[in-house]
C-alpha positions, 0 to 999 in steps of 0.5 A: 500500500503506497503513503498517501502523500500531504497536500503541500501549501500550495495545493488547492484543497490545502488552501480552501481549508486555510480559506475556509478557517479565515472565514471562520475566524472573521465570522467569530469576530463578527458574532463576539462584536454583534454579541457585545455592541449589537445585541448586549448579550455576553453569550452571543460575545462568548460564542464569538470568541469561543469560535474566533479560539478555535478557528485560530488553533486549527487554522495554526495547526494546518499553517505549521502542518503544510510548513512541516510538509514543505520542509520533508518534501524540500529535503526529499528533492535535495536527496535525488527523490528519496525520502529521509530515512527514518529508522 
């Protein structure tokens, strides 16, 4: 069975996620600045900043997880193609 291959950064569905986790993100702040100035509920504020936590996290873990996956496939090309060993 071949090793499924990461998306590198500049793939197309690499970047509709990161894409996908700014809106995310923009929405969360929306919903924290609605919750507090629009609507005067601390839940709605909380719910904002609670999706803005989350979004942030999974938006840093996918940046950190494609600049990894770049690195491995650059040292993998400056090799001749072969993979770094790992044993």
């Amino acid at each position: 069975m071949p090793d499924r291959i990461p998306p590198l950064p500049d793939d197309g569905i690499y970047r509709a996620i990161l894409l996908v986790m700014v809106l995310t993100i923009l929405f969360g702040a929306l919903a924290t600045l609605a919750g507090y100035y629009y609507f005067q509920s601390e839940a709605v504020s909380r719910f904002g900043v609670g999706v803005v936590m989350v979004g942030g996290l999974i938006y840093l873990v996918f940046r950190l997880l494609g600049r990894r996956e770049a690195r491995r496939r650059a040292g993998r090309d400056e090799a001749g193609g072969e993979p770094p060993d790992r044993g």
